[in-house]
C-alpha positions as CSV (number, residue, x, y, z in Angstrom):
1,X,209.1,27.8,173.4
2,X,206.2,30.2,172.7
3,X,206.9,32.6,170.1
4,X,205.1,36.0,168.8
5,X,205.1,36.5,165.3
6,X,205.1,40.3,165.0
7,X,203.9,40.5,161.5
8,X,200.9,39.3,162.0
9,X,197.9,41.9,163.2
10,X,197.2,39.1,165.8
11,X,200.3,37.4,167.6
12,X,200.5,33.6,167.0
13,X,201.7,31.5,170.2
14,X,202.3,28.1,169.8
15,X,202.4,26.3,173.4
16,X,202.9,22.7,173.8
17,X,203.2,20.4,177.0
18,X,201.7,20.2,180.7
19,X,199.7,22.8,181.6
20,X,202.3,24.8,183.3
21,X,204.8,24.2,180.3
22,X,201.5,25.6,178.4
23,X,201.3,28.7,180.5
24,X,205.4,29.4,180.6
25,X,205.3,29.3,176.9
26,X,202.6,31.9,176.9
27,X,204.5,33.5,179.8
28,X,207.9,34.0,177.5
29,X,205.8,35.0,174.3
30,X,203.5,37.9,175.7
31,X,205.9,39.1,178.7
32,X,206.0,42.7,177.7
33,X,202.1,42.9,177.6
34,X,201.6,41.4,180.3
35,X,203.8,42.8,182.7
36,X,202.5,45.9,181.2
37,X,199.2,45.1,182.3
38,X,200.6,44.5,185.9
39,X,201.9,47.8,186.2
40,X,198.7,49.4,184.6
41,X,196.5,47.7,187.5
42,X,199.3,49.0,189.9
43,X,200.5,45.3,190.5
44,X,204.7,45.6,190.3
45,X,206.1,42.9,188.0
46,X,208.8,41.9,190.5
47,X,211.9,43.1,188.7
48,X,213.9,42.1,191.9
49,X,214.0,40.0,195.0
50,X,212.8,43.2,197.3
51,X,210.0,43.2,195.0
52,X,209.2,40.1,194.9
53,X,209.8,38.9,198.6
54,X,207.0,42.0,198.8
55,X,204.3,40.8,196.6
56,X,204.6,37.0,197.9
57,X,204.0,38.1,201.6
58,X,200.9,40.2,201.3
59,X,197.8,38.8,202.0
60,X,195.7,42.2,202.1
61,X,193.6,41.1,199.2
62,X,190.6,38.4,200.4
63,X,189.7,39.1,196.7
64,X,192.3,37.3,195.0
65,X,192.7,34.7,197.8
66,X,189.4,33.8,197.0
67,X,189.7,33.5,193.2
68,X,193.3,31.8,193.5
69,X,191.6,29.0,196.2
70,X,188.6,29.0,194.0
71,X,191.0,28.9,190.7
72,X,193.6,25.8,192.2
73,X,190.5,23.4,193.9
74,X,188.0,23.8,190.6
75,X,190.3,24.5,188.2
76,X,193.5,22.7,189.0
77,X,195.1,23.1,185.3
78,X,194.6,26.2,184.6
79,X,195.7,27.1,188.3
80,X,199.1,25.3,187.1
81,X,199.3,27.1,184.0
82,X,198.8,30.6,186.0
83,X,202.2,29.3,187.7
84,X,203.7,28.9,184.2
85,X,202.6,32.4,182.9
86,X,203.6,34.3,185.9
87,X,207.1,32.4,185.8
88,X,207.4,32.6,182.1
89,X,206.8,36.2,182.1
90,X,208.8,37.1,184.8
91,X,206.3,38.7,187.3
92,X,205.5,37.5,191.3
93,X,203.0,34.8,191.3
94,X,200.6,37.0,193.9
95,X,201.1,40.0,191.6
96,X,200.2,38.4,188.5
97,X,196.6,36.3,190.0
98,X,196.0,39.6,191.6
99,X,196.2,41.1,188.0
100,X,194.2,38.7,186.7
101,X,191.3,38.4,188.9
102,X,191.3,42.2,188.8
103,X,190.9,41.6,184.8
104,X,188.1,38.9,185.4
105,X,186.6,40.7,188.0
106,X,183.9,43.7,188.5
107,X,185.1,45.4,185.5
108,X,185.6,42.3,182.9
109,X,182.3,42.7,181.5
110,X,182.6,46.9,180.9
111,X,186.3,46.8,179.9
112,X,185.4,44.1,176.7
113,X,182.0,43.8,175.7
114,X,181.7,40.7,173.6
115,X,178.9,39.3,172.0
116,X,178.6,36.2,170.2
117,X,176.4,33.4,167.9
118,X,176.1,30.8,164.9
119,X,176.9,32.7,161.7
120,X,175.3,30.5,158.7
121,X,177.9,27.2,159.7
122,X,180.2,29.3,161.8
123,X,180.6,30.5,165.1
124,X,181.4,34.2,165.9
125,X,183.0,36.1,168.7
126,X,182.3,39.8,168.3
127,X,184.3,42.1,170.6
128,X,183.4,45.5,170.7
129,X,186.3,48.8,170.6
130,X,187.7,50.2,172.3
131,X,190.0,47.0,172.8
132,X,192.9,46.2,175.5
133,X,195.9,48.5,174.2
134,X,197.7,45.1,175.1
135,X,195.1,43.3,172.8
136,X,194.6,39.8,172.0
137,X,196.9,36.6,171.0
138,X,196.1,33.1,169.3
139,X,197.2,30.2,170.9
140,X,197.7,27.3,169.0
141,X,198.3,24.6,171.8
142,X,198.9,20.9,172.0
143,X,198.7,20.2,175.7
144,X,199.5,17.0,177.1
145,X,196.6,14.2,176.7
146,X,194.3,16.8,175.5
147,X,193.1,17.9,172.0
148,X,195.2,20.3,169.9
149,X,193.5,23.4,169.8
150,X,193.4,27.5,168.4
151,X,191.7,29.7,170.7
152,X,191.4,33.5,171.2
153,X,192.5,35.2,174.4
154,X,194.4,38.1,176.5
155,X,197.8,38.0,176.8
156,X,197.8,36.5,180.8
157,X,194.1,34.7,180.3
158,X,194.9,31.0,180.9
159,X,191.0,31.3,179.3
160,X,190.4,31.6,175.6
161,X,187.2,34.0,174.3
162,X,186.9,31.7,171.8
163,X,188.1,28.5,170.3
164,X,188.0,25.2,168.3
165,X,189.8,22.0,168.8
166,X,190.4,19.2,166.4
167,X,187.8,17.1,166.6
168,X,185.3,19.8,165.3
169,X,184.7,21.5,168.8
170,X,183.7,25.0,168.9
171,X,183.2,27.5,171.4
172,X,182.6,31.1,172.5
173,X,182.2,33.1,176.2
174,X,181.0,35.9,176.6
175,X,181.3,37.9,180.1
176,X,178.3,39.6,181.7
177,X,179.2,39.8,185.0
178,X,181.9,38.8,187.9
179,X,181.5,36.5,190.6
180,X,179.9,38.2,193.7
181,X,181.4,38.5,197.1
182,X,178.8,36.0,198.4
183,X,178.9,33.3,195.8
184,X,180.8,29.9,196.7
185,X,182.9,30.2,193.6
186,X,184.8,33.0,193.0
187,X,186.5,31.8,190.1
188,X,184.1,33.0,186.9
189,X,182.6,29.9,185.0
190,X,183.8,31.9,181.7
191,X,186.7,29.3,182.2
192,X,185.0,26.4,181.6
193,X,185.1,27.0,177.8
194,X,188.6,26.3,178.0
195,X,188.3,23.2,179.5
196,X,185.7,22.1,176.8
197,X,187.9,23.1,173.9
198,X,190.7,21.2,175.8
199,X,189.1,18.2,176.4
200,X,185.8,17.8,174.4
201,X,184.2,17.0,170.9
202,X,180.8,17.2,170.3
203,X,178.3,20.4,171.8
204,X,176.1,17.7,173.6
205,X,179.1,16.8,175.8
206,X,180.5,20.5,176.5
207,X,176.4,21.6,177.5
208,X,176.6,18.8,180.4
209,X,180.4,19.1,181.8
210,X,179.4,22.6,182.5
211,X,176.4,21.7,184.2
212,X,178.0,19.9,186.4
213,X,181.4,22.0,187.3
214,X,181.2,25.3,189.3
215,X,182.1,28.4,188.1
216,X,180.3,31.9,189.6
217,X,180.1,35.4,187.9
218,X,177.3,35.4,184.6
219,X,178.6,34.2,180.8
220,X,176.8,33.3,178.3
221,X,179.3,29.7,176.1
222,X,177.8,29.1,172.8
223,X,179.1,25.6,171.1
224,X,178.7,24.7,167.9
225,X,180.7,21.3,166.5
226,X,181.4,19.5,162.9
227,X,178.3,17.7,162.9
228,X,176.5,20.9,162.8
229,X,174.7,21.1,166.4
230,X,175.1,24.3,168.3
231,X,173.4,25.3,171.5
232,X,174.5,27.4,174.2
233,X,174.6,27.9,177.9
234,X,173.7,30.4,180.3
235,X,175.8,30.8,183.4
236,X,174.4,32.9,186.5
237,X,176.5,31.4,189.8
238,X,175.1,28.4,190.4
239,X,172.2,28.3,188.2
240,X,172.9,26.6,184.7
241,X,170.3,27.0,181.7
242,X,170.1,25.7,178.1
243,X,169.1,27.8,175.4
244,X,168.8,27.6,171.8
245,X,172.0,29.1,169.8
246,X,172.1,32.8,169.2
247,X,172.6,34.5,166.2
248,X,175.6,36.2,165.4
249,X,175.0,40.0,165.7
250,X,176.7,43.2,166.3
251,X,180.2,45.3,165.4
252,X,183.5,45.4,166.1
253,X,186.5,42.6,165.8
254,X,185.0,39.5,164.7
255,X,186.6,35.8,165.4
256,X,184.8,33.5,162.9
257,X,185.2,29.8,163.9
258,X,184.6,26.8,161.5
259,X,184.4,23.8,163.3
260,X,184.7,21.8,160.0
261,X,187.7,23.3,159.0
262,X,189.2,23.8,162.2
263,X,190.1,27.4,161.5
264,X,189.9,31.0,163.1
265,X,189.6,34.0,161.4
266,X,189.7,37.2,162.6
267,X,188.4,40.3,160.9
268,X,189.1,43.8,161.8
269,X,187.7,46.3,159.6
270,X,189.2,48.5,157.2
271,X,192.2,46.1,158.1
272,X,191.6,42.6,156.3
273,X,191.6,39.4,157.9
274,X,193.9,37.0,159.4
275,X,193.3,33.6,159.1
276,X,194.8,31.0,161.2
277,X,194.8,26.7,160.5
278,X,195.1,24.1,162.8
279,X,197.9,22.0,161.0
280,X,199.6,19.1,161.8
281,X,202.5,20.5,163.6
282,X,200.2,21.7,166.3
């Protein structure tokens, strides 16, 4: 079962299984945030079978039909794991993709502005205040036939900000923009970082699986792996382009990733930092 450790500045999850036992896990750990995200975006979080009878049948949204098609035929896992958070969490399954296409939608990119880079032999996520008042979890996952990873996320994201696997693996997205009406996918390519940390080892090999899946909106997924190669890769609907690393840059909460030790810090200032290891137990 996922758990929350409330002591920490940062919630640890630990999730383990198929991808929807992954998101149920998540589901059970963060229910109060997010069902209290639900009810900020004005989504109900089902508390009875009126409720929820409600929020299966509507179908005034062509929004979040689009991104839950686009989510289940290009991202099939993570469309699973959506079922397990919404069920883990206790909240109507078209309340809680509604919620969370809201959250990846037109005002992702204004509502946490991230930047991110190579940082001497690490990798850094910086995310600027104010932050979520629901904030942010770590995930330390071991999902079925896939590689035991630590990433950095919202409390409903299936998608981690940032993250690094056991094989030396790591990544960063940053958000610049939603998918548009018009694009052909309106699920947000920012998701694909998730499926690198999930499934892949080296920065060559996550550069050209996300060439080749779709993904709309704009993001910007820097890698950087054990051997010491980082790159990154810009995102823009359809349009895919390499680019040479950034550097690490600006203020706010910092995620420092060290693919060689296969750890993730996180900094706040004036409040220390938190360090978390993926061990063997993972």
């Amino acid at each position: 079962m996922g758990r929350v450790r409330r002591e920490r500045a940062t919630p640890l999850l630990r999730c383990a299984g198929a991808p929807r036992d992954l998101g149920l896990d998540q589901g059970r750990g963060c229910r109060d945030e997010i069902r209290a995200d639900a009810r900020a975006r004005g989504f109900a979080a089902a508390m009875d079978l009126r409720n929820r009878l409600r929020a299966l049948r509507r179908d005034d949204s062509p929004a979040r039909a689009a991104f839950a098609r686009d989510l289940a035929r290009h991202f099939p896992h993570l469309a699973e794991r959506v079922a397990g958070l919404a069920a883990g969490a206790g909240v109507a399954p078209a309340a809680f993709i509604e919620a969370l296409a809201a959250e990846l939608g037109a005002d992702a990119p204004e509502a946490l502005h991230c930047e991110g880079g190579v940082a001497g032999a690490a990798l850094e996520l910086r995310v600027a205040s104010p932050w979520p008042l629901t904030g942010f979890v770590v995930r330390q996952c071991t999902p079925d036939g896939g590689y035991p990873n630590l990433s950095f996320a919202r409390p409903a994201h299936v998608g981690g900000l940032a993250g690094v696997n056991d094989r030396g693996l790591a990544g960063v997205a940053i958000p610049l923009a939603a998918p548009a009406r018009d694009e052909r996918c309106a699920a947000p390519g920012l998701l694909l970082l998730e499926q690198c940390i999930e499934r892949l080892d080296r920065v060559e090999k996550a550069l050209d699986w996300c060439e080749h899946r779709p993904g709309g909106g704009r993001a910007l997924l820097v890698f950087r792996d054990a051997a010491g190669a980082s790159a990154a890769l810009e995102i823009d609907g359809e349009k895919r382009q390499r680019r040479d690393a950034p550097p690490a840059g600006g203020a706010g909460l910092v995620v420092r990733l060290d693919p060689t030790a296969r750890t993730l810090v996180i900094d706040v200032a004036g409040s220390g930092s938190t360090r978390f290891t993926l061990d063997s137990a993972s």
